[in-house]
C-alpha positions as CSV (number, residue, x, y, z in Angstrom):
1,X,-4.2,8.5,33.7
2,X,-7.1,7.1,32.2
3,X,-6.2,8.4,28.7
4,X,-3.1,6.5,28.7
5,X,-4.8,3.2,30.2
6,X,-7.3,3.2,27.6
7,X,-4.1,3.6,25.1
8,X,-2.3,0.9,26.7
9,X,-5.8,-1.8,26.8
10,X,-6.8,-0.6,23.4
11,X,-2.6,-1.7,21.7
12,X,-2.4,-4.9,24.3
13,X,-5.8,-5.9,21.6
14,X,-4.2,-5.2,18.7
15,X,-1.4,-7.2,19.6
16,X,-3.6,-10.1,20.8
17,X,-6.1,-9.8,18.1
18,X,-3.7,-9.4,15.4
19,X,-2.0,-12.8,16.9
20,X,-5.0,-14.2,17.1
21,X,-6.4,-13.8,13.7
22,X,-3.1,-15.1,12.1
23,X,-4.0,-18.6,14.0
24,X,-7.4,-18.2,12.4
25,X,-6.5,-17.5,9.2
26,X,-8.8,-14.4,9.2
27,X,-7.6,-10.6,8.4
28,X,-6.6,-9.2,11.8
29,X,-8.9,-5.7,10.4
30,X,-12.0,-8.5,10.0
31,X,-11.6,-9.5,13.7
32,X,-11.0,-6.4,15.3
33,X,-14.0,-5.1,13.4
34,X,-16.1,-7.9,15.1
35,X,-14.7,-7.2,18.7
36,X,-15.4,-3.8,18.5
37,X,-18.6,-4.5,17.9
38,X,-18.8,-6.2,20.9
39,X,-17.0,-3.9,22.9
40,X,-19.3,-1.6,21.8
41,X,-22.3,-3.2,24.1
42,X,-20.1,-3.7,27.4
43,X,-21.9,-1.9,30.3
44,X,-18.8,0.5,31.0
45,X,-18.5,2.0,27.3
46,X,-20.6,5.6,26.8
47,X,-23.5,5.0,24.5
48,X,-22.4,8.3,23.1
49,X,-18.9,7.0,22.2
50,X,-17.9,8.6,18.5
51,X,-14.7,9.2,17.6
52,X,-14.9,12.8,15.7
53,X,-14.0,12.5,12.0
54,X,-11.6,15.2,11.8
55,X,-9.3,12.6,14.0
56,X,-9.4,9.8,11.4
57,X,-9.4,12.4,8.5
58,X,-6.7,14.4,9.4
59,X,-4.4,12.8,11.9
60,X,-5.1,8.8,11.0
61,X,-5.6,8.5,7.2
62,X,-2.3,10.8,6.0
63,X,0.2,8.5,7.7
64,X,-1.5,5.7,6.7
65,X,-2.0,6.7,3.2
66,X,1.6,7.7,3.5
67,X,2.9,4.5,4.6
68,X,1.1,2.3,1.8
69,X,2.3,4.4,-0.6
70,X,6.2,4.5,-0.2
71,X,5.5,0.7,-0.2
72,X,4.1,0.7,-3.8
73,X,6.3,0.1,-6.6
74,X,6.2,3.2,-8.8
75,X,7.0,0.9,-11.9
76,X,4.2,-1.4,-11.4
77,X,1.5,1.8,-10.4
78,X,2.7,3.0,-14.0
79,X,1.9,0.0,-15.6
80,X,-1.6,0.1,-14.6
81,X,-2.1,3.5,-14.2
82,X,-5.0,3.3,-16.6
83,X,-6.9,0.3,-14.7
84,X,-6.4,2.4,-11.6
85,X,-7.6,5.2,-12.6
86,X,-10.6,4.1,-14.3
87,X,-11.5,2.2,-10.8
88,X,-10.6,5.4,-8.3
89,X,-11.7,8.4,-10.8
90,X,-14.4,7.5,-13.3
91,X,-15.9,4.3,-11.1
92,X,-15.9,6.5,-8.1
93,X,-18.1,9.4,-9.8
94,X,-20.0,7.0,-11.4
95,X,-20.7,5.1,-8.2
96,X,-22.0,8.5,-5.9
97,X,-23.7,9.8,-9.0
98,X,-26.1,6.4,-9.3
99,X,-26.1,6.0,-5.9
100,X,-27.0,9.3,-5.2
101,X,-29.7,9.5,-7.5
102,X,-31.6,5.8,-5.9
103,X,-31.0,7.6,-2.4
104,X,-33.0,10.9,-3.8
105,X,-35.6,8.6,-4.7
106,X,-35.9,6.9,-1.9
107,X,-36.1,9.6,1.0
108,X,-38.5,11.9,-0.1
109,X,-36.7,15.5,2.1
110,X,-33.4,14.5,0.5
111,X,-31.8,16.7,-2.2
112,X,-29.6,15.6,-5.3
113,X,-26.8,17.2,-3.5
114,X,-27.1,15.5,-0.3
115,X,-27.5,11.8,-2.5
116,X,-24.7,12.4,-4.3
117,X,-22.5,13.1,-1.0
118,X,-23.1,9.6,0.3
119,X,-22.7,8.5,-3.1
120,X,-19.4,9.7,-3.0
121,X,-19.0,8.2,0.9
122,X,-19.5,5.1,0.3
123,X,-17.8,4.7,-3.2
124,X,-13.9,4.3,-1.9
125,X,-12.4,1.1,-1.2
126,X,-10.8,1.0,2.2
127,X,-6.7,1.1,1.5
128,X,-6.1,-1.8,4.1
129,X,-8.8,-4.2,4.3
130,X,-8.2,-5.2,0.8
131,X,-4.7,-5.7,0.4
132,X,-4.6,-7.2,3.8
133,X,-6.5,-10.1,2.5
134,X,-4.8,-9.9,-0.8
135,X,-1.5,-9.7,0.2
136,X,-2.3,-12.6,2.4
137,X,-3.8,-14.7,0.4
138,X,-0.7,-14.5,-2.1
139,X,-2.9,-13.3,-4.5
140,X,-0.7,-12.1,-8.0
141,X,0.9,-9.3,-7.7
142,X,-0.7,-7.0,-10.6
143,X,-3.9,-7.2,-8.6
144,X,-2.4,-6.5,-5.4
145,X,-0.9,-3.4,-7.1
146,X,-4.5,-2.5,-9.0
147,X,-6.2,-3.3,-5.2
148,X,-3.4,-0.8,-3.5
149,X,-3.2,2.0,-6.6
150,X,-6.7,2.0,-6.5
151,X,-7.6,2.0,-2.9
152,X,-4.8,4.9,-2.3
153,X,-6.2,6.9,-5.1
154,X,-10.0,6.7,-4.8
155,X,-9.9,8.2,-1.4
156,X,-9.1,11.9,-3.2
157,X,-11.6,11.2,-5.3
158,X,-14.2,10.8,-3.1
159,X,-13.3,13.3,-0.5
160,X,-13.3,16.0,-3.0
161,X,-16.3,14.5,-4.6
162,X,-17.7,14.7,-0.9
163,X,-16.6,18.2,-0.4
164,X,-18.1,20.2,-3.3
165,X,-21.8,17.8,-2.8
166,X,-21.9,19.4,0.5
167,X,-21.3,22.7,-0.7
168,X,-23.8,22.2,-2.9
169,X,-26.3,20.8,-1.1
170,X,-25.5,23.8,1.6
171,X,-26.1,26.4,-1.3
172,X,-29.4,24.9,-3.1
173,X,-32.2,22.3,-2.4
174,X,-32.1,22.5,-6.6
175,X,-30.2,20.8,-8.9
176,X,-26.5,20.1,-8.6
177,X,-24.4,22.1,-11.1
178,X,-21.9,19.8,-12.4
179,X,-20.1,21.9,-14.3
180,X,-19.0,23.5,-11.1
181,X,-18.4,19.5,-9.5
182,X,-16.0,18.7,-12.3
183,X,-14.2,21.9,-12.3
184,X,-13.3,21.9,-8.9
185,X,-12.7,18.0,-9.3
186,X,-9.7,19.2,-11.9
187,X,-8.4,21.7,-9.9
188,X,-8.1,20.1,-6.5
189,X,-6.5,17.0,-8.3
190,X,-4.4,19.2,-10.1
191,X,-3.0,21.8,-7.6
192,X,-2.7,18.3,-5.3
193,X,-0.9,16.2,-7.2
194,X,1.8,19.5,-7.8
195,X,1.6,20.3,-4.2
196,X,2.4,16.4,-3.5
197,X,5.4,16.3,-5.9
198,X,7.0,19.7,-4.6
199,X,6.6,18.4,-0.8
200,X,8.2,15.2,-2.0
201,X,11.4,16.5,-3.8
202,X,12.1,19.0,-1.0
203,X,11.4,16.7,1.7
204,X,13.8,13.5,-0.6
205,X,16.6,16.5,-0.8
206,X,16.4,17.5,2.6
207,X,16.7,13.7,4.1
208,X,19.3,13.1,2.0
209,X,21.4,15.7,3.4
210,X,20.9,15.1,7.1
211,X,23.2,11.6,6.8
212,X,21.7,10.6,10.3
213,X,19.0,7.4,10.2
214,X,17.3,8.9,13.2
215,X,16.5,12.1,12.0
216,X,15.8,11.2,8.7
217,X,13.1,8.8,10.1
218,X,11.7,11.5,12.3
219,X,11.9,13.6,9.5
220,X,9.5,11.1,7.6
221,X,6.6,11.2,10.3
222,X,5.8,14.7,8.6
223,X,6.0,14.4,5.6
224,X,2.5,13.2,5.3
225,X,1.3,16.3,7.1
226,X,3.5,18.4,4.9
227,X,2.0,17.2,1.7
228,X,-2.0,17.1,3.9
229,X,-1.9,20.6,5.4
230,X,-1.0,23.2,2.7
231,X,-3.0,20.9,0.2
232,X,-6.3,21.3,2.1
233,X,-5.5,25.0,2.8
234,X,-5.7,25.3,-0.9
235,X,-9.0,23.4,-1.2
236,X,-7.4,20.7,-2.6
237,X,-6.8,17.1,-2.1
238,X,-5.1,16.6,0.9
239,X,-4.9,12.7,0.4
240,X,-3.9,12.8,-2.7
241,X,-0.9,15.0,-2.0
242,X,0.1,12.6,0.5
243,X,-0.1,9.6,-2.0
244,X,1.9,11.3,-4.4
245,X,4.8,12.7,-1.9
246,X,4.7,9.0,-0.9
247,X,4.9,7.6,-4.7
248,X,7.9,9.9,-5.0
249,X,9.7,9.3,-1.8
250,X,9.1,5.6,-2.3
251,X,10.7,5.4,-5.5
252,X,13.6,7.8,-4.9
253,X,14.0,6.4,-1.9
254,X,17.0,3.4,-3.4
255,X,19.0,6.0,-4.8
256,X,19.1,9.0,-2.0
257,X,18.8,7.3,1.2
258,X,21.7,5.4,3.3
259,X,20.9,1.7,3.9
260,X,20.5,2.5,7.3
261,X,17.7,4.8,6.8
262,X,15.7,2.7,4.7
263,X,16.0,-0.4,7.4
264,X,15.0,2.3,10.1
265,X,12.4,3.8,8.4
266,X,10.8,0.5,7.4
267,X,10.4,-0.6,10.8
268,X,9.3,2.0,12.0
269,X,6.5,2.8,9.3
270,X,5.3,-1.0,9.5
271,X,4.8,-0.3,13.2
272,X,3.2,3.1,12.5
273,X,1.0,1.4,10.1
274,X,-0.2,-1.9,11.9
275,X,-0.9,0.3,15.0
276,X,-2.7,2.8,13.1
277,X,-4.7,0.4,10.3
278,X,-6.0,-2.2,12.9
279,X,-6.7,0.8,15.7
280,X,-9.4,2.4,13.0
281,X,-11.1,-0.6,13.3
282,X,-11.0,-1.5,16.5
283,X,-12.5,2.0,16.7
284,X,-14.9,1.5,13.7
285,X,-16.7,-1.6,15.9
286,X,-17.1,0.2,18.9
287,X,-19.0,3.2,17.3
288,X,-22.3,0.7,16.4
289,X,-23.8,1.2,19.5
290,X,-24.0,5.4,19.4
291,X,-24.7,5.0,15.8
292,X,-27.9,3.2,16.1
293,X,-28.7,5.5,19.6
294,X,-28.4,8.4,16.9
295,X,-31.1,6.5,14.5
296,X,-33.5,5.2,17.1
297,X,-33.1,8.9,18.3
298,X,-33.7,10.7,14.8
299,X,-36.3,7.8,13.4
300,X,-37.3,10.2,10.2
301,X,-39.6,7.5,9.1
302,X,-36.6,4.8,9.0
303,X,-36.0,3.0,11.7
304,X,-32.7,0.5,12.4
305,X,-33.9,-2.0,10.4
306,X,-34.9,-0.5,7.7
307,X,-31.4,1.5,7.3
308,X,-30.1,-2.0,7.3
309,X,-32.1,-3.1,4.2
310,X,-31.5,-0.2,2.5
311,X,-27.5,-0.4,3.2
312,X,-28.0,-3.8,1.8
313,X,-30.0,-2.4,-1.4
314,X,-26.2,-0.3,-1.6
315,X,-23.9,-2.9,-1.1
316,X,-25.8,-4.9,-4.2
317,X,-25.4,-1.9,-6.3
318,X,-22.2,-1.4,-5.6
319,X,-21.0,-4.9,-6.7
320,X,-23.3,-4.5,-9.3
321,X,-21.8,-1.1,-10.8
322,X,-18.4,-2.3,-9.7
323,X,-18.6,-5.6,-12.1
324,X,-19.1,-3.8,-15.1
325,X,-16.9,-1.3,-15.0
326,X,-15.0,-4.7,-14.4
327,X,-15.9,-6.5,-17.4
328,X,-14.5,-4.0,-20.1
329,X,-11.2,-3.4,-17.9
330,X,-11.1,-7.5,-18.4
331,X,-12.0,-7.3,-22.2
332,X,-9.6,-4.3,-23.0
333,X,-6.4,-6.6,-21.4
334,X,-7.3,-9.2,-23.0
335,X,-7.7,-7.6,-26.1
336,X,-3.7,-5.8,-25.3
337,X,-2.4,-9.3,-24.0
338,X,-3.1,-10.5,-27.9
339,X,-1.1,-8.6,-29.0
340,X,1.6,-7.8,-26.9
341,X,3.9,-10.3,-28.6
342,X,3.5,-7.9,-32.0
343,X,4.3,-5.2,-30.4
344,X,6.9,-6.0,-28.2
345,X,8.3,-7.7,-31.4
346,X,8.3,-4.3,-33.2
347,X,10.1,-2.5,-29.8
348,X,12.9,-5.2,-29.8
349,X,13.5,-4.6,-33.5
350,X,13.7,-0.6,-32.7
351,X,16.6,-1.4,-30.1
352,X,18.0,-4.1,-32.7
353,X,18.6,-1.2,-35.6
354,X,19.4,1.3,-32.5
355,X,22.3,-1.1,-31.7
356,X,23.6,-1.7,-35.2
357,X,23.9,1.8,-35.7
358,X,25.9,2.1,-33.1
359,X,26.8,4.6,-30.1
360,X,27.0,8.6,-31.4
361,X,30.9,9.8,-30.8
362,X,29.7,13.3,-29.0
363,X,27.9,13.1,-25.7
364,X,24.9,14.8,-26.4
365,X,24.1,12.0,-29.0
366,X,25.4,9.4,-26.9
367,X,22.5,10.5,-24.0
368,X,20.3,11.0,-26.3
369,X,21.1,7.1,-28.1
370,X,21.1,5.9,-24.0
371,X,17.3,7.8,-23.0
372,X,16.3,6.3,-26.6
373,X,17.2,2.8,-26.0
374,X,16.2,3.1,-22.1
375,X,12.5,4.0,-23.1
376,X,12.1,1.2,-26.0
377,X,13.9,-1.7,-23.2
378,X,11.3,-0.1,-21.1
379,X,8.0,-0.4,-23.0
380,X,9.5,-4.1,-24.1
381,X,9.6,-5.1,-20.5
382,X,6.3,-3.6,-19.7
383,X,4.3,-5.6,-22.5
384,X,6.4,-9.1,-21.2
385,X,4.9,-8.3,-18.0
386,X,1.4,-7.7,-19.5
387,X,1.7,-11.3,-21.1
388,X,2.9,-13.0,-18.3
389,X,0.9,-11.6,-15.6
390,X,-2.4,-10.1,-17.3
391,X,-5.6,-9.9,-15.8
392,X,-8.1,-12.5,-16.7
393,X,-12.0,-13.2,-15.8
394,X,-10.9,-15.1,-12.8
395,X,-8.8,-12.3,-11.5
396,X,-12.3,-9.9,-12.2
397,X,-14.1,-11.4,-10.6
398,X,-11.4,-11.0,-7.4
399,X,-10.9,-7.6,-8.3
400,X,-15.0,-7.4,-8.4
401,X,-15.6,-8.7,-4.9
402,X,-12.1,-7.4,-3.4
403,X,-14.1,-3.7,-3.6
404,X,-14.7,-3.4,0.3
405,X,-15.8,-0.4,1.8
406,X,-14.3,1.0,5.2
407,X,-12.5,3.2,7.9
408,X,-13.0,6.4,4.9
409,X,-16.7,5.1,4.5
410,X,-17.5,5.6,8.3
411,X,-15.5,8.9,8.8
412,X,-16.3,10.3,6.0
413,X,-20.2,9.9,6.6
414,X,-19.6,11.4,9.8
415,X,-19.0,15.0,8.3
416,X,-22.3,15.3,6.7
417,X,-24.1,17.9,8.7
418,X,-26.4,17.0,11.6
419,X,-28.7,19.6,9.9
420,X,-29.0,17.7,6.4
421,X,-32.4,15.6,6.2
422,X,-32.0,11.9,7.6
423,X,-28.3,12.5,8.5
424,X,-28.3,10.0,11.3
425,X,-29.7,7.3,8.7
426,X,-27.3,8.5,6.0
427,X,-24.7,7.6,8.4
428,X,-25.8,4.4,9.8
429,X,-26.1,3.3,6.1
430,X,-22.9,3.7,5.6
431,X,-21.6,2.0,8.3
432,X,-23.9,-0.8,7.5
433,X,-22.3,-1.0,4.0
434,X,-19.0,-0.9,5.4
435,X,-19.4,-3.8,7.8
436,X,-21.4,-6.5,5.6
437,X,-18.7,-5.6,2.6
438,X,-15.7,-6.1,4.9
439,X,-17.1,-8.8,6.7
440,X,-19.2,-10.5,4.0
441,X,-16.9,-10.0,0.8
442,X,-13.4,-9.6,3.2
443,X,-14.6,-12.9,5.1
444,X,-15.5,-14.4,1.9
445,X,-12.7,-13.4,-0.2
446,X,-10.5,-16.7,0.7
447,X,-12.9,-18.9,-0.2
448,X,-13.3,-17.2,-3.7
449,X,-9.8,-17.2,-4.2
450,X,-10.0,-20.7,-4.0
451,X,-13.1,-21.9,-6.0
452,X,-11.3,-19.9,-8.6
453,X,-7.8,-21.1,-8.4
454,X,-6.3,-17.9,-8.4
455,X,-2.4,-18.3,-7.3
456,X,0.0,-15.6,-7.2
457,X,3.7,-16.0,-8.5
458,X,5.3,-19.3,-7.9
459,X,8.0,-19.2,-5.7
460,X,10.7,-21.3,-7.5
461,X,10.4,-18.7,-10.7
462,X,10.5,-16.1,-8.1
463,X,14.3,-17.2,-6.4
464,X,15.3,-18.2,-10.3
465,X,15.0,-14.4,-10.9
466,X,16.0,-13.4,-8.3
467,X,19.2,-15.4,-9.1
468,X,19.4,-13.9,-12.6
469,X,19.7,-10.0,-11.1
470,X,21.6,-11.0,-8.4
471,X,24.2,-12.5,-11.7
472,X,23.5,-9.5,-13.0
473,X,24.4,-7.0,-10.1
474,X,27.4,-9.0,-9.6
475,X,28.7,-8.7,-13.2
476,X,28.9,-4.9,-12.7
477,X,30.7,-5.5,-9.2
478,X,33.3,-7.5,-10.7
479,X,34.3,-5.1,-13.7
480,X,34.7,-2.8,-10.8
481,X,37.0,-5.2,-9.5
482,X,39.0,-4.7,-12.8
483,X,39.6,-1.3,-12.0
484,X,39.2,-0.3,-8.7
485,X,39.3,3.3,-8.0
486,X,40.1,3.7,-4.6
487,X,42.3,6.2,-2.6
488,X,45.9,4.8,-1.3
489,X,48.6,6.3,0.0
490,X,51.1,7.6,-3.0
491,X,52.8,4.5,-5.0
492,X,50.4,2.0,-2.8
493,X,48.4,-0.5,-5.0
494,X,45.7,-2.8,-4.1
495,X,46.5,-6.4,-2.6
496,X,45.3,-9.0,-5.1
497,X,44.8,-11.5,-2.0
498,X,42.0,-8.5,-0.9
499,X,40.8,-8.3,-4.7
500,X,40.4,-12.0,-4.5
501,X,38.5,-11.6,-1.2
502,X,36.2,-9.7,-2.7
503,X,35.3,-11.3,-5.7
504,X,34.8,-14.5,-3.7
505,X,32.4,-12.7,-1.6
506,X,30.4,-11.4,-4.6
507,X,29.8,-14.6,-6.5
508,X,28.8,-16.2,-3.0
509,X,25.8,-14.8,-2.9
510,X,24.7,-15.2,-6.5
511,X,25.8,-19.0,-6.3
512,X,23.9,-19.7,-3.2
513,X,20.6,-17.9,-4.8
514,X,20.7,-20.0,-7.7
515,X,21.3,-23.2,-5.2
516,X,18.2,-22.5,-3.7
517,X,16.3,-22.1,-7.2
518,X,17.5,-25.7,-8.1
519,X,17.6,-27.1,-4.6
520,X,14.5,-30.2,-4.8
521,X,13.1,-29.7,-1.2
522,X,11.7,-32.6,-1.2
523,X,15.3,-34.5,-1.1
524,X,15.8,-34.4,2.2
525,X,19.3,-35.9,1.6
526,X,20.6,-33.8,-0.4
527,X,22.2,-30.2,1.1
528,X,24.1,-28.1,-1.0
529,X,27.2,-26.5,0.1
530,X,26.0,-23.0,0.4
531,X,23.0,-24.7,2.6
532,X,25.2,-26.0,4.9
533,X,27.0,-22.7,4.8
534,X,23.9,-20.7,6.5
535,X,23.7,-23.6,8.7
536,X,27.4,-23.0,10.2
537,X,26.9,-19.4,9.9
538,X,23.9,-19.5,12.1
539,X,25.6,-21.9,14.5
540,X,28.6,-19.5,15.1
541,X,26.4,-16.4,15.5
542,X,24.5,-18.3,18.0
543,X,27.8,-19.4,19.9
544,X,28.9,-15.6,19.5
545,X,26.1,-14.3,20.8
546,X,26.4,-16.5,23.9
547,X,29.2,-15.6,25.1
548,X,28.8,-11.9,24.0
549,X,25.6,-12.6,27.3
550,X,28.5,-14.2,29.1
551,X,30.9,-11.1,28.9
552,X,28.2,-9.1,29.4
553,X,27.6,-10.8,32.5
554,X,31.4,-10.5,33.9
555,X,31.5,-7.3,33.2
556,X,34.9,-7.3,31.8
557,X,34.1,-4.9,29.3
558,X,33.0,-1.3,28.5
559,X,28.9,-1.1,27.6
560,X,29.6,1.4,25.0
561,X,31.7,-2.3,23.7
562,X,29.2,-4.3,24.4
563,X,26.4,-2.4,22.5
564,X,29.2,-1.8,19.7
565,X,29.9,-5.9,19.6
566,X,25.4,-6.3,19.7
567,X,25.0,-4.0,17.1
568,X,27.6,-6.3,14.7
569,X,26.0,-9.1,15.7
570,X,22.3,-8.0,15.3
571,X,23.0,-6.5,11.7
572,X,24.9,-10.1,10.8
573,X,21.3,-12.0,11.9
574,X,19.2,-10.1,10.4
575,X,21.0,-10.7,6.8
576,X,21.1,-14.2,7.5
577,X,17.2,-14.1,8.3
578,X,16.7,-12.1,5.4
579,X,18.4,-14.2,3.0
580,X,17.0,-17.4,4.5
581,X,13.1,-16.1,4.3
582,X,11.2,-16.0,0.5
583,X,11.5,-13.5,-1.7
């Protein structure tokens, strides 16, 4: 009973805080960070309060790796795979190897090993606090993706990073062997990243076959403990299994999964995700108080305060190192962006002469002509995209102060070994880095943003596009239309009334996108007809969904009806909301 009030108090705050913090304008992770905090003094809570890391390693951060990841747009991770990994591999070793090496020198019982591990703690962005902010800020959407590819990624690195500094630091006060660090680096990221991609195929083909949105959304709660268990068993990345069965599910996801499932499943993996990413730091807050018992306890020669200064010595090295690996990132797009219109000149000739040539007459030239002509469209589109949405010093110096540290940080610190040298410091530093970078740079971020005047996409382009694939979609709907191949009974052929129908129905919607492209908001008088369309539309649905409550009320009809009649009505909404809201 008391388990399940404390469950019941502790997602009544997360609703209210959340609510809150959207008034405020604030990152609902930034707020709950500060009320656990305070929570975290109240008379009633244990002074001994720590929530063990194996919970937030093993049961928290899969599914919530999980859920960012099916979110992420495989096309736009591949176009910065390099930026990304550069930030979550190389920046991440780089980080726990420098900041290892100050902490060595600076606690005079502390080996190499043992440096290098909170190194490697405190060198991985958190995966939400970032993007919440980002995403929220309408920041462009090539940093968003470098903030999310990154932030998902870097948490493998470090964990394994983590992993074989403990084991050293268990084996020898000497020197660390880093031969042995980067060969188990390979191999965990290696046998990982195969283990993620087998757990996602099977797991895709399985799904895809049940034809049932319930069970197929039941069926994705484990997949992130699929890909996590037999990874770790192999003493690899479990993490990083999970972000790749994610990656592949995500993106796979369009062309093997019912509509249904897809609406079901991203419900109910937004609600697993808010519940979970704002609960870690509610939890995160209310952990300050045994903390600092375990320092005051364990002094070692560092008290409180001087954990804090040196967890803000950290936090100034880590923006330091972080802006220049920055700087060349900056210089090398740059440098690409100048001359992206030569190259993608040379690609567009490639598919010119491609097309002159013409199509092969035998189909294994003909596939080969389409994977060919696929590939060069491909790299064409990518280097437009460079162009139009590259990275400049403005959006560096975003990317530079977006680097906050979090939940990972905390729990991650919490499995260094009670019997290593200053552990209870060790950890308490870490905290202290992840609460002045979330709530110094996360609380600042806004206000960077806009000294910079860094916007995200504009929104008119956004619904122009939109408008142009919608046209697009629609041409290959109608030359369906020309020859529609569907089963009748013998000698039957289609009504050209229905065909009509249909065709109407098609160029509706790609008529009333490019009406709201064009549409001047600001002319209050004028309202196109498709405008006034939604209007009706919503006015009927509202009158139908009145007396649907009415009938319900008599009682003149079945439930199983009723729920039947809600169900039609509910899906009709909920494409009128979605077409009404911004792309």
């Amino acid at each position: 009973m008391e388990f399940a009030l404390i469950g019941v108090i502790g997602i009544v705050v997360l609703v209210v805080v959340s609510a809150f913090s959207k008034q405020l304008g604030i990152a609902a992770p930034l707020v709950l960070l500060v009320v656990g905090v305070a929570i975290s003094y109240l008379p009633f809570v244990p002074s001994d309060f720590v929530v063990p890391s194996w919970v937030i390693l093993m049961a928290v951060l899969p599914p919530l790796l999980y859920s960012a990841a099916i979110q992420v747009p495989l096309m736009d991770f591949r176009r910065n795979l390099g930026t990304i990994s550069i930030l979550s591999v190389v920046l991440v070793i780089v980080t726990a190897l420098i900041i290892g090496f100050v902490l060595y020198m600076v606690f005079p019982d502390l080996n190499l090993a043992a440096g290098i591990a909170l190194g490697a703690v405190v060198s991985p962005t958190d995966a939400v606090a970032a993007t919440a902010v980002a995403k929220r800020l309408g920041l462009p959407s090539r940093i968003v993706t470098v903030l999310e590819g990154e932030s998902l990624v870097n948490d493998a690195s470090a964990l394994v990073l983590l992993k074989s500094s403990l084991a050293a630091a268990a084996a020898t006060a000497a020197a660390v062997n880093f031969g042995e660090v980067v060969g188990h680096f390979a191999l965990s990221v290696v046998i990982a990243i195969a283990v993620g991609l087998a757990v996602g195929i099977v797991t895709v083909f399985v799904r895809s076959r049940l034809n049932d949105p319930v069970l197929e959304t039941a069926m994705s709660f484990a997949v992130p403990f699929i890909a996590y268990i037999p990874a770790e068993s192999l003493e690899a990345s479990g993490v990083l299994a999970v972000v790749v069965a994610g990656l592949y599910t995500g993106h796979n996801a369009a062309r093997k999964f019912s509509a249904q499932a897809r609406i079901a499943e991203r419900l109910n993996w937004r609600t697993v995700q808010f519940v979970l990413e704002n609960g870690v730091f509610l939890l995160m807050g209310i952990q300050l108080k045994s903390i600092i018992a375990g320092v005051e306890t364990h002094p070692a020669g560092y008290d409180v305060w001087g954990c804090i200064l040196l967890g803000l010595l950290v936090c100034v090295l880590l923006l330091i190192i972080r802006g220049l690996f920055i700087v060349p990132i900056v210089l090398r797009l740059r440098s690409v962006q100048r001359r992206a219109g030569e190259m993608r000149d040379r690609f567009d000739d490639g598919i010119d002469r491609l097309k002159d040539r013409g199509q092969p007459e035998d189909e294994r030239g003909q596939r080969r002509f389409s994977r060919v002509t696929r590939y060069l469209e491909r790299r064409s589109a990518d280097i437009t995209d460079m162009q139009e949405s590259s990275i400049g010093w403005r959006g560096g110096a975003v990317l530079t102060w977006a680097g906050m540290r979090g939940v990972v940080t905390l729990a991650a610190a919490q499995t260094i070994p009670r019997e290593t040298p200053y552990s209870y410091q060790l950890i308490f530093i870490a905290f202290v880095v992840a609460v002045i970078t979330l709530l110094g740079q996360g609380g600042t971020l806004p206000l960077l943003i806009r000294w910079l005047k860094v916007s995200g996409s504009d929104a008119v382009a956004d619904r122009r596009e939109l408008a142009t694939l919608l046209e697009e979609l629609s041409e290959a709907g109608l030359a369906a239309l020309e020859r529609p191949d569907i089963p009748l009974a013998a000698g039957q052929e289609v009504d050209e009334v229905v065909v009509e129908r249909v065709r109407k129905d098609t160029l509706l919607r790609v008529e009333a996108e490019w009406e709201r492209a064009e549409f001047d908001e600001s002319d209050e008088e004028t309202v196109g007809p498709h405008l006034q369309y939604r209007a009706l539309r919503s006015l009927v649905l509202d009158a139908e969904r009145e007396a649907l409550l009415e009938a319900r009320s008599r009682g003149n009809y079945a439930s199983r009806i009723l729920t039947k009649a809600q169900s039609m009505l509910d899906f009709d909404e909920s494409r009128m909301a979605q077409r009404e809201g911004d792309v």
